[in-house]
PDB file of N, CA, C and O in Angstrom:
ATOM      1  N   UNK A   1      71.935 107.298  91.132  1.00  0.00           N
ATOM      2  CA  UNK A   1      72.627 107.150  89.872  1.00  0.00           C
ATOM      3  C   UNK A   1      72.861 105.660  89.627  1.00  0.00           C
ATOM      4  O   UNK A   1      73.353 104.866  90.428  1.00  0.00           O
ATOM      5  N   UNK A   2      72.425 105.408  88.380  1.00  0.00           N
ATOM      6  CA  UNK A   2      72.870 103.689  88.371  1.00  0.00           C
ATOM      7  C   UNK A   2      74.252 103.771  88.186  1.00  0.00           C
ATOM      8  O   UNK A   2      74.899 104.749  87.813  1.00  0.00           O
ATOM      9  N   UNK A   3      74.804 102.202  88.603  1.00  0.00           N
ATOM     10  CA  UNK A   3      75.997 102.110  88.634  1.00  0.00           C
ATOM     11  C   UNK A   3      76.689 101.679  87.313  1.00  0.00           C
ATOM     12  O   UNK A   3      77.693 100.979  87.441  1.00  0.00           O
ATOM     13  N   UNK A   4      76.242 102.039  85.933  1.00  0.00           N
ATOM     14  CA  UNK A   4      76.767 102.079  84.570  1.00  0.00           C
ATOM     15  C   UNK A   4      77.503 103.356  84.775  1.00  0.00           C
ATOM     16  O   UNK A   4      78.732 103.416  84.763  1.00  0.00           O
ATOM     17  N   UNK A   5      76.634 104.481  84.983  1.00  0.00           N
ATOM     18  CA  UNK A   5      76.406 105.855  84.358  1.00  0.00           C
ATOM     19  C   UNK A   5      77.465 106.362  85.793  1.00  0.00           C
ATOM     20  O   UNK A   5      78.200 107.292  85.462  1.00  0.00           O
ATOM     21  N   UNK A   6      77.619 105.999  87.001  1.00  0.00           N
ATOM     22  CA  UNK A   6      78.359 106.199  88.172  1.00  0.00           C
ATOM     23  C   UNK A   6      79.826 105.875  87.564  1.00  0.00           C
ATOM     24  O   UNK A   6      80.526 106.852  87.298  1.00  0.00           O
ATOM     25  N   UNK A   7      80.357 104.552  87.318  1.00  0.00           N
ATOM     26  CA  UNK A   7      81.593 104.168  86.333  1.00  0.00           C
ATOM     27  C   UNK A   7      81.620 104.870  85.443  1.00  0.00           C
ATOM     28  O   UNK A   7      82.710 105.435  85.359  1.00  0.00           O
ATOM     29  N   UNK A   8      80.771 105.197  84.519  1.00  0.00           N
ATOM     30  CA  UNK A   8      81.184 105.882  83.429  1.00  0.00           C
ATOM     31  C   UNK A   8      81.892 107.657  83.002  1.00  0.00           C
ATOM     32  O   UNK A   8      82.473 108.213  82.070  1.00  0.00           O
ATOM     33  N   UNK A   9      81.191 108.083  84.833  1.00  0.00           N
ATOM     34  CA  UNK A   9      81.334 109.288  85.526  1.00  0.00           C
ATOM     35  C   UNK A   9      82.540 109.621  85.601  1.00  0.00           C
ATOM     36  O   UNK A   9      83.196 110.538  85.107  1.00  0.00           O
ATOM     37  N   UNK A  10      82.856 108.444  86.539  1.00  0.00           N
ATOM     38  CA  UNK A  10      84.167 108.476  87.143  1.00  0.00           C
ATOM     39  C   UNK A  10      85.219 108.163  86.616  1.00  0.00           C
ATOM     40  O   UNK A  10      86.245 108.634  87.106  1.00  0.00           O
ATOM     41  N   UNK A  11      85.319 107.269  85.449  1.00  0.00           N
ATOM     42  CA  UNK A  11      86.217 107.336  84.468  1.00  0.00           C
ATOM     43  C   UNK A  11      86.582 108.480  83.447  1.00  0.00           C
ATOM     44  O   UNK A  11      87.691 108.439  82.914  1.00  0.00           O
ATOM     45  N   UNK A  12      85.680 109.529  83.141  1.00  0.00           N
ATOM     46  CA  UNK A  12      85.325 110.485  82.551  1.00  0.00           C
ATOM     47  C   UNK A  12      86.259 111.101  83.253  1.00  0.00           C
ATOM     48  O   UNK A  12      87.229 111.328  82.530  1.00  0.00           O
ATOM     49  N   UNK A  13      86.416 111.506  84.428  1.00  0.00           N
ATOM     50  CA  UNK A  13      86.860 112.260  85.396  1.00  0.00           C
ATOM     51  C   UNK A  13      87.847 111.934  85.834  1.00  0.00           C
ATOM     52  O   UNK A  13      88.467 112.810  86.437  1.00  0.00           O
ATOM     53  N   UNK A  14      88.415 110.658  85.757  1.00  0.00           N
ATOM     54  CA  UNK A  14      89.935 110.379  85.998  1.00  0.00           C
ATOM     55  C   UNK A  14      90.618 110.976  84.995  1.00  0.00           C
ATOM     56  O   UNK A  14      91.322 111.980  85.113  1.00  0.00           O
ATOM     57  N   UNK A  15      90.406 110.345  83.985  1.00  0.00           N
ATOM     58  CA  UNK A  15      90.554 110.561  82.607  1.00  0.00           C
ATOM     59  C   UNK A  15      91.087 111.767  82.043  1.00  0.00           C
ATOM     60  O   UNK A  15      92.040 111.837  81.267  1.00  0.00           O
ATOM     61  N   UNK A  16      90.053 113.182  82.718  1.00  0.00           N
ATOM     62  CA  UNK A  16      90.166 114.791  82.064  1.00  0.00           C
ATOM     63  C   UNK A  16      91.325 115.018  83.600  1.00  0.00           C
ATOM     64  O   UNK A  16      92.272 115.798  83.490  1.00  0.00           O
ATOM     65  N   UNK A  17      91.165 114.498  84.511  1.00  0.00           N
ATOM     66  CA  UNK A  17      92.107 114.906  85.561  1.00  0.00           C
ATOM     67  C   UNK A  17      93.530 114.274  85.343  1.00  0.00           C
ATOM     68  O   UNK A  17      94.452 114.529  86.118  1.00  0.00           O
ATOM     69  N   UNK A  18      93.689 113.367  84.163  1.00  0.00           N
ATOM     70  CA  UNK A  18      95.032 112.627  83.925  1.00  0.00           C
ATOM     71  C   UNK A  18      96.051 113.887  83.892  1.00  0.00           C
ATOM     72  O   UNK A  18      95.523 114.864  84.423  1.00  0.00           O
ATOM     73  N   UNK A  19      96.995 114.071  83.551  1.00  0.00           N
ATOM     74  CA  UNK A  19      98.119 114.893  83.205  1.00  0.00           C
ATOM     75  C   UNK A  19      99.226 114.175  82.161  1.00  0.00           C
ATOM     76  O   UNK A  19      99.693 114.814  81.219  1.00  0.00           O
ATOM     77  N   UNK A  20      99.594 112.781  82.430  1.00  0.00           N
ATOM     78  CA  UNK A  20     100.106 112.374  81.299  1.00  0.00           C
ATOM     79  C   UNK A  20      99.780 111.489  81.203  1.00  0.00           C
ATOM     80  O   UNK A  20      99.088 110.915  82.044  1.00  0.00           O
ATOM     81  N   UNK A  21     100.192 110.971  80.014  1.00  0.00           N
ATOM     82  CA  UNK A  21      99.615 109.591  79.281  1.00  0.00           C
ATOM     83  C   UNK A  21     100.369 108.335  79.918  1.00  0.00           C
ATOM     84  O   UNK A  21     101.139 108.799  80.759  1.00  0.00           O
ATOM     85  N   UNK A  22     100.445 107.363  79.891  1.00  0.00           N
ATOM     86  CA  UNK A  22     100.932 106.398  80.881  1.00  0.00           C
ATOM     87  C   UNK A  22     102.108 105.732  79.689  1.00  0.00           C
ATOM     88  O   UNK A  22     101.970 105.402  78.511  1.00  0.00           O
ATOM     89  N   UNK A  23     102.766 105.728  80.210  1.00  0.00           N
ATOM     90  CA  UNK A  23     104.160 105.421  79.107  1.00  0.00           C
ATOM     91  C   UNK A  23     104.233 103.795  78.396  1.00  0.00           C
ATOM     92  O   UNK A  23     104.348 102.809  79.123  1.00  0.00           O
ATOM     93  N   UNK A  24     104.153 103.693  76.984  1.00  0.00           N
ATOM     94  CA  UNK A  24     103.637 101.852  76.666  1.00  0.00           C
ATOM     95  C   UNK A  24     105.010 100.903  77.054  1.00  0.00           C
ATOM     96  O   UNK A  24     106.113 101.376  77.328  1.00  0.00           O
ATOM     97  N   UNK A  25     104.731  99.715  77.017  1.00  0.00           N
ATOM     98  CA  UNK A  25     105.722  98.952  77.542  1.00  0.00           C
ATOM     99  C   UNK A  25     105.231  97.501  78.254  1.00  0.00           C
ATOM    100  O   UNK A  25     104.016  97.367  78.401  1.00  0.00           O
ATOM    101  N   UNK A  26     105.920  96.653  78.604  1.00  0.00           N
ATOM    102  CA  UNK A  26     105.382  95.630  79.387  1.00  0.00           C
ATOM    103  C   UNK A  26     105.375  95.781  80.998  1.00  0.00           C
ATOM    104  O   UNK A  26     104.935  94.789  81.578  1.00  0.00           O
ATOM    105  N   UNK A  27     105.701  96.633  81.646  1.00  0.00           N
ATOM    106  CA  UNK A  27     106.496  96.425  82.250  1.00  0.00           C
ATOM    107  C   UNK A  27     104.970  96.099  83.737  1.00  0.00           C
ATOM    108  O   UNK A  27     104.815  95.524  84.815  1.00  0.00           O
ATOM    109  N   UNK A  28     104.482  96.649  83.095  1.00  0.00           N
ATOM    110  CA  UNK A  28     103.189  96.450  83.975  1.00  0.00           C
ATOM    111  C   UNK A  28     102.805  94.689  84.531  1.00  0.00           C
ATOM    112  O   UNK A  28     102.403  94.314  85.633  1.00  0.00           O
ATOM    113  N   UNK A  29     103.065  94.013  83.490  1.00  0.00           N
ATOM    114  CA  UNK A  29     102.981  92.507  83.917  1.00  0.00           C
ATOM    115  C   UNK A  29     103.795  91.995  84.996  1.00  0.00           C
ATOM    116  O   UNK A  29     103.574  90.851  85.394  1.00  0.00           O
ATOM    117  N   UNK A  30     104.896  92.837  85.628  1.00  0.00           N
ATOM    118  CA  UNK A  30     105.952  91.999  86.530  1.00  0.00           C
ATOM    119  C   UNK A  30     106.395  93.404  87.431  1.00  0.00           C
ATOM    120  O   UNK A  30     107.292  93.392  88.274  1.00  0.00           O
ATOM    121  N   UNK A  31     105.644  94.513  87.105  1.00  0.00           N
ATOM    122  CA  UNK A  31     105.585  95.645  87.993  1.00  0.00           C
ATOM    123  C   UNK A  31     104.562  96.019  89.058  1.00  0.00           C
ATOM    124  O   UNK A  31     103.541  95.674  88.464  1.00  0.00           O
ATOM    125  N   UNK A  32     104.023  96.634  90.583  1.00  0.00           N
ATOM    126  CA  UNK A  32     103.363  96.800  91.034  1.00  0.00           C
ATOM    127  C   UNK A  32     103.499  98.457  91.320  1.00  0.00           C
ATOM    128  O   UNK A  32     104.532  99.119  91.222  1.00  0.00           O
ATOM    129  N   UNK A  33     101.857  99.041  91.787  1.00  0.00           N
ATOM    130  CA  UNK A  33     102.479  99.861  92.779  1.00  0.00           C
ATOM    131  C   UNK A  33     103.399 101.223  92.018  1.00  0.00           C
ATOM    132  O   UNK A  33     104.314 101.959  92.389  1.00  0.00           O
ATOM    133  N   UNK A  34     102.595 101.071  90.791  1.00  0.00           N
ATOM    134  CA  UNK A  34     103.539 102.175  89.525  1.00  0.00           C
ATOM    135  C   UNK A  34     102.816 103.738  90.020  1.00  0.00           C
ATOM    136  O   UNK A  34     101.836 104.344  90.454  1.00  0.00           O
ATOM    137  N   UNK A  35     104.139 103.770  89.566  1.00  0.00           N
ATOM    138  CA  UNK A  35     103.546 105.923  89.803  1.00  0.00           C
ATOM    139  C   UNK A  35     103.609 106.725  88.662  1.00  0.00           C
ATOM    140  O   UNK A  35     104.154 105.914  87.912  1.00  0.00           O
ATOM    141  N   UNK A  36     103.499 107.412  88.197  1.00  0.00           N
ATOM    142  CA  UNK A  36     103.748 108.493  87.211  1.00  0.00           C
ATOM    143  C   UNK A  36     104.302 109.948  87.825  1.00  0.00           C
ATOM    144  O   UNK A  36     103.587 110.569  88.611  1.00  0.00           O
ATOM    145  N   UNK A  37     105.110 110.264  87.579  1.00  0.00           N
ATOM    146  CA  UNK A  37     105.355 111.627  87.791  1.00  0.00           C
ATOM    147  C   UNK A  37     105.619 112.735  86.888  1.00  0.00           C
ATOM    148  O   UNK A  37     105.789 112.301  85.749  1.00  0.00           O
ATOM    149  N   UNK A  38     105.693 113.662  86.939  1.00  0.00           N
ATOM    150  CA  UNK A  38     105.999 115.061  86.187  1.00  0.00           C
ATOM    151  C   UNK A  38     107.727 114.062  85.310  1.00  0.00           C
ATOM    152  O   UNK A  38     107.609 113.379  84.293  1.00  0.00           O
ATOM    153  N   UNK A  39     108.644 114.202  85.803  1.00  0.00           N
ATOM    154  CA  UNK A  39     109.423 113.385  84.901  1.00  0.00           C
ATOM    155  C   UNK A  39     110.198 112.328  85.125  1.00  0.00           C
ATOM    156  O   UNK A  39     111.401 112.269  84.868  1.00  0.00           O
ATOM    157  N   UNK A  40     109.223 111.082  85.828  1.00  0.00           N
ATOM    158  CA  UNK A  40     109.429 109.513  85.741  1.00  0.00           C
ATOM    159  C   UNK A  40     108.349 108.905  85.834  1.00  0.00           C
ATOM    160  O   UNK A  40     107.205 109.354  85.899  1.00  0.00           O
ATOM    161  N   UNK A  41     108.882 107.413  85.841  1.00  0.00           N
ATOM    162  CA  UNK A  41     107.917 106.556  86.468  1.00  0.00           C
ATOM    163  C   UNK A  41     108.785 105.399  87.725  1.00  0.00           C
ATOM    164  O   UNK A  41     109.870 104.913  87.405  1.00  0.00           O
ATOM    165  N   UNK A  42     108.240 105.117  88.921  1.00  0.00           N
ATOM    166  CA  UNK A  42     108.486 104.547  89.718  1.00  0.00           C
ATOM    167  C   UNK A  42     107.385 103.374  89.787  1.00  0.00           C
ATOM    168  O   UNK A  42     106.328 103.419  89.158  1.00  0.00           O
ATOM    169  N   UNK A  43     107.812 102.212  90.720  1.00  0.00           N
ATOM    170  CA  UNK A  43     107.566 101.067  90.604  1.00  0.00           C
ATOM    171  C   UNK A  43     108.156  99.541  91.315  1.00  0.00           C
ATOM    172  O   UNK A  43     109.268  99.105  91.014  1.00  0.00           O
ATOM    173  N   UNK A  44     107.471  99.011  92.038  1.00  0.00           N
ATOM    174  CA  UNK A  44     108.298  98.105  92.752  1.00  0.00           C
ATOM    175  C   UNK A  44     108.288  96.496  91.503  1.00  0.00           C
ATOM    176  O   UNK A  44     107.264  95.845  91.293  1.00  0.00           O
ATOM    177  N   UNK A  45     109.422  96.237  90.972  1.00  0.00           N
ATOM    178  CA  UNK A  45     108.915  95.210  90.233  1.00  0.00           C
ATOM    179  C   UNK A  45     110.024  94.331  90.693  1.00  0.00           C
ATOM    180  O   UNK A  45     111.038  94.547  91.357  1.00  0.00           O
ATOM    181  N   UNK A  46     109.390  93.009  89.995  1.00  0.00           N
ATOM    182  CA  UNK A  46     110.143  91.646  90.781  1.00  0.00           C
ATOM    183  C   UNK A  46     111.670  91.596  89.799  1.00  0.00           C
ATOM    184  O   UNK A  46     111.607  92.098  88.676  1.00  0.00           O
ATOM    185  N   UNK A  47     112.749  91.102  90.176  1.00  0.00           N
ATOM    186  CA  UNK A  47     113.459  90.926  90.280  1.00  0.00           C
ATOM    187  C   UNK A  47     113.819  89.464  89.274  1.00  0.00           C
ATOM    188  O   UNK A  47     113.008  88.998  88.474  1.00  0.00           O
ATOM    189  N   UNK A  48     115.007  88.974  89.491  1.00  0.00           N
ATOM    190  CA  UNK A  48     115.225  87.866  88.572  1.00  0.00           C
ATOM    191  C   UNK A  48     115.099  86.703  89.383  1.00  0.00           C
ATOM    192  O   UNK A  48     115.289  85.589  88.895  1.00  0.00           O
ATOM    193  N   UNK A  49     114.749  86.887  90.756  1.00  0.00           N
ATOM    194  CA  UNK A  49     115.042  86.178  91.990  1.00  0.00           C
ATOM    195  C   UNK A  49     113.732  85.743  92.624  1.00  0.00           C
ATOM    196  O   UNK A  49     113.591  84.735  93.316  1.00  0.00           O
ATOM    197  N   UNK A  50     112.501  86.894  92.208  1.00  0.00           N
ATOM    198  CA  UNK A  50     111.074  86.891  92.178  1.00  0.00           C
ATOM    199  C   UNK A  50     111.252  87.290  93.336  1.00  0.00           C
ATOM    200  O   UNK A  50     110.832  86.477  94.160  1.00  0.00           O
ATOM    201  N   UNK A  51     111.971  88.757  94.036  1.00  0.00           N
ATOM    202  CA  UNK A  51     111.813  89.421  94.833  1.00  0.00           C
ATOM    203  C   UNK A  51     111.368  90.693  94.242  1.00  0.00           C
ATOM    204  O   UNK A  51     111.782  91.012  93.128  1.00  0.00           O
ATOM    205  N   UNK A  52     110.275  91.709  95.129  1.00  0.00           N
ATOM    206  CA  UNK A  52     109.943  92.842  94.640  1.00  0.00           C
ATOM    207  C   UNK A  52     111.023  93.796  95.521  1.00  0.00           C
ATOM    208  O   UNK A  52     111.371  93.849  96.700  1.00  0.00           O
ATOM    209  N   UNK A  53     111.433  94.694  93.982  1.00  0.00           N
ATOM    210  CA  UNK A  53     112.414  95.877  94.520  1.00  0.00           C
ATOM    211  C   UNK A  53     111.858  97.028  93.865  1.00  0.00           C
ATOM    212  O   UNK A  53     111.211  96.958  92.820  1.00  0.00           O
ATOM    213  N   UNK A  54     112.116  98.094  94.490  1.00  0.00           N
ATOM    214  CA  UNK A  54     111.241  99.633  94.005  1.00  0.00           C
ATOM    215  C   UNK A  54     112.445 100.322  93.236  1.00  0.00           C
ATOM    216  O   UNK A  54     113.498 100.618  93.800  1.00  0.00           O
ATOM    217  N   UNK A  55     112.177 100.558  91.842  1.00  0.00           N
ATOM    218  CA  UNK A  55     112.983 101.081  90.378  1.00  0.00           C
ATOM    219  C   UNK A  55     112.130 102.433  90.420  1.00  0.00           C
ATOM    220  O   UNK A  55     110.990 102.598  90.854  1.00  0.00           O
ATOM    221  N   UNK A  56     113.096 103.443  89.788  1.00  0.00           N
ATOM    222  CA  UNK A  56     112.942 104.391  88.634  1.00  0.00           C
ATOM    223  C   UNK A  56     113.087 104.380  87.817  1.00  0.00           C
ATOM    224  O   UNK A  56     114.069 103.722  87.473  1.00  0.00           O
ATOM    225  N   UNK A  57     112.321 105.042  86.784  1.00  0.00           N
ATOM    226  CA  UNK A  57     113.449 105.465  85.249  1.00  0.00           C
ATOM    227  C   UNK A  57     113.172 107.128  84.963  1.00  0.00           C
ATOM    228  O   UNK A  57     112.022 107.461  85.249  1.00  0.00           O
ATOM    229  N   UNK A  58     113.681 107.764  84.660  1.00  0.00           N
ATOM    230  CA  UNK A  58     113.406 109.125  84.561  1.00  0.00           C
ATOM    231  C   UNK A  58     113.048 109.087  83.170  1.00  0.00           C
ATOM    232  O   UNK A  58     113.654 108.295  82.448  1.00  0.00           O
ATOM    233  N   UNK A  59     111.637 110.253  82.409  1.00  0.00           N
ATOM    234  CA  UNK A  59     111.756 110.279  81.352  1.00  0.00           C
ATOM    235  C   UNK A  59     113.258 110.721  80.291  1.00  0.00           C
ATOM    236  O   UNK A  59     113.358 110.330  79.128  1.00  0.00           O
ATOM    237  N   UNK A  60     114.231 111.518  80.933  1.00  0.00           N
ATOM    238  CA  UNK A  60     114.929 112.114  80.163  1.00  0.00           C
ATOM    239  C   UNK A  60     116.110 111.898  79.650  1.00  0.00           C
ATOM    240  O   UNK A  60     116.737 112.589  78.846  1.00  0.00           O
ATOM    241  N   UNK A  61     116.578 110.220  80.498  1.00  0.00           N
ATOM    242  CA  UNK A  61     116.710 108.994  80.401  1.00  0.00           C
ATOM    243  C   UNK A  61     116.078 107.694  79.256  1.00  0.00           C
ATOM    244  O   UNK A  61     116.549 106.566  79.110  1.00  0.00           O
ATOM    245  N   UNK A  62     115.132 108.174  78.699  1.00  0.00           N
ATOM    246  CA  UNK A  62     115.133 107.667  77.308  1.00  0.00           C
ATOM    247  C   UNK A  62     115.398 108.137  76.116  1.00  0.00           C
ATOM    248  O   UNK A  62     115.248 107.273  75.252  1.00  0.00           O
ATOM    249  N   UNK A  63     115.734 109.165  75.715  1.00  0.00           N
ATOM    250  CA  UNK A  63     116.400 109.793  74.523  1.00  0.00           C
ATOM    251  C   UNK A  63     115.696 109.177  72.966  1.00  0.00           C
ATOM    252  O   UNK A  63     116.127 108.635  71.948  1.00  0.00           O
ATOM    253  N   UNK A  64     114.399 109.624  73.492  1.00  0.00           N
ATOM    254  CA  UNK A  64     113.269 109.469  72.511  1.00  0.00           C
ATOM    255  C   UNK A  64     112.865 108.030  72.587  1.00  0.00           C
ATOM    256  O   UNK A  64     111.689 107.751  72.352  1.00  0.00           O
ATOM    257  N   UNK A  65     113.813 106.987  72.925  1.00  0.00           N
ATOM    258  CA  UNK A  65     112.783 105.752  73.338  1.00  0.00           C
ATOM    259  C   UNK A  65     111.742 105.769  74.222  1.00  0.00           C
ATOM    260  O   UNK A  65     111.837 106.069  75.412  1.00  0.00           O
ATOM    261  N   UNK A  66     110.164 105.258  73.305  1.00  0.00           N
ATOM    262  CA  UNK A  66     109.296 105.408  74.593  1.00  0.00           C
ATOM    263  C   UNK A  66     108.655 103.961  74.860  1.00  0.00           C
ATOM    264  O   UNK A  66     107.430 104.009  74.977  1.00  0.00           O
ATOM    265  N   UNK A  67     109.274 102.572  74.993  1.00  0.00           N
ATOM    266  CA  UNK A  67     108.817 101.897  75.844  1.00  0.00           C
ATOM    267  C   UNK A  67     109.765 101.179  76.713  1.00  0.00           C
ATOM    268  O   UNK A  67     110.983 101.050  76.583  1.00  0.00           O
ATOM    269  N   UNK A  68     108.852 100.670  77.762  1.00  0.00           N
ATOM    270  CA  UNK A  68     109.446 100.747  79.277  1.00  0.00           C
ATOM    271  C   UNK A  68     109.412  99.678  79.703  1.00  0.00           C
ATOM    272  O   UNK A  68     108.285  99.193  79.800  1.00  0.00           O
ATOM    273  N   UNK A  69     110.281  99.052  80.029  1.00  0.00           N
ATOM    274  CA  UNK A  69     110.289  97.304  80.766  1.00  0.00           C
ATOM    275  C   UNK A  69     110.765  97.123  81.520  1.00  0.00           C
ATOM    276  O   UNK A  69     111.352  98.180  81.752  1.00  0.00           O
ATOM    277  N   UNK A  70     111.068  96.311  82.381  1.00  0.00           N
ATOM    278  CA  UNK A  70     111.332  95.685  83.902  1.00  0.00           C
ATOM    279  C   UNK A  70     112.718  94.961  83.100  1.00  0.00           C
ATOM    280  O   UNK A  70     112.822  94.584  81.933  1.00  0.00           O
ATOM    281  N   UNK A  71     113.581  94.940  84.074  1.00  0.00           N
ATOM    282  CA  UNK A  71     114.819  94.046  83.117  1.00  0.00           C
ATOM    283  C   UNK A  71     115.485  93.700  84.302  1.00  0.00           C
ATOM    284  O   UNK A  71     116.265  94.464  84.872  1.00  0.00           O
ATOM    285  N   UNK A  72     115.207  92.591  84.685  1.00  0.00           N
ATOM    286  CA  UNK A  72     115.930  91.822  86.317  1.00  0.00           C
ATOM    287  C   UNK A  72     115.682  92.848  87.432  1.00  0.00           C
ATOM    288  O   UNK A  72     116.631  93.206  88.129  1.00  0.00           O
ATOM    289  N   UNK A  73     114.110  93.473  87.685  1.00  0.00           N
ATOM    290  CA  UNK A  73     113.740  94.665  88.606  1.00  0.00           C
ATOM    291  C   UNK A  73     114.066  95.780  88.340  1.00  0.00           C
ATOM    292  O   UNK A  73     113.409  96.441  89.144  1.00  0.00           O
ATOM    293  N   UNK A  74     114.742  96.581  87.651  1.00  0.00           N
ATOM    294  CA  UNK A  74     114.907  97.636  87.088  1.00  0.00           C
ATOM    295  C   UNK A  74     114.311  98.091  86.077  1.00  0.00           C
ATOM    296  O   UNK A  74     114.378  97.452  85.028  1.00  0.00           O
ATOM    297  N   UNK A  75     113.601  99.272  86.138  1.00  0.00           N
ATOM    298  CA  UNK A  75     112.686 100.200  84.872  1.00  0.00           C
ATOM    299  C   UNK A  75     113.978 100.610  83.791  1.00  0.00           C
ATOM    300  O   UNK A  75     115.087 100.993  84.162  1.00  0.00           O
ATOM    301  N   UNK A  76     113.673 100.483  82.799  1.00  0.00           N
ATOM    302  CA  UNK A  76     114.293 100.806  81.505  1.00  0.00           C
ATOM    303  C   UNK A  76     113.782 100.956  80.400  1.00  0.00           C
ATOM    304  O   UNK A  76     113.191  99.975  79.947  1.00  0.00           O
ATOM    305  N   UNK A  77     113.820 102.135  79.631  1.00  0.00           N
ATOM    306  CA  UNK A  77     113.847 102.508  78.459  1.00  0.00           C
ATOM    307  C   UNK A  77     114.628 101.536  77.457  1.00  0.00           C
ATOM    308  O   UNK A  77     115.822 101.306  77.645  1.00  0.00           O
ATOM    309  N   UNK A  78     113.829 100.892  76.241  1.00  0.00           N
ATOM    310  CA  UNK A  78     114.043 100.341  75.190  1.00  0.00           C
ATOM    311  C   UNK A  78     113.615 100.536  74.311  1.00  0.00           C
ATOM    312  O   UNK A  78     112.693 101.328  74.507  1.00  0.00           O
ATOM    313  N   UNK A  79     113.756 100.134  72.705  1.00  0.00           N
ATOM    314  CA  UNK A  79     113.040 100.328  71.434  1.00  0.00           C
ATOM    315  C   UNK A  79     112.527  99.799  71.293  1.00  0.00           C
ATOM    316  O   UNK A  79     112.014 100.015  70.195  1.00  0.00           O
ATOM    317  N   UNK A  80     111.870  98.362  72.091  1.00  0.00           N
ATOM    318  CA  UNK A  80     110.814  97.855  72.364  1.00  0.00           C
ATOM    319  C   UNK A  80     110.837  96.685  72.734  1.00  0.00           C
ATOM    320  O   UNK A  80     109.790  96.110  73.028  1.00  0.00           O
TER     321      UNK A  80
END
């Protein structure tokens, strides 16, 4: 299999095997090591100190806000 059509496979297939959509937000720039779960997201992100500490935020914990940022190492729900 060339390796276009091999990537293109396997993205296909992550993709239909996803379960949820990955929640928008920044938080990815100063987060590592993110998880998704049935209802959160976890994540070790740096700190105000530029130490990495491991946060939650539960979805049910945003009360219809859906983006997600790092705020001095802690995951949080904001309006953006």
């Amino acid at each position: 299999m060339k390796p276009i059509v091999a990537a293109a496979a396997l993205a296909a297939g992550l993709y239909a095997g996803a379960a949820f959509a990955i929640p928008p937000g920044d938080y990815d720039r100063s987060c590592r090591n993110i998880r998704e779960g049935r209802d959160g997201l976890s994540a070790s992100c740096r700190d105000h100190g530029g130490r990495w500490v491991r946060s939650t935020v539960r979805f049910a914990s945003c009360s219809g806000r859906v983006y997600i940022q790092n705020i001095g190492g802690q995951l949080r729900c904001t309006t953006s």
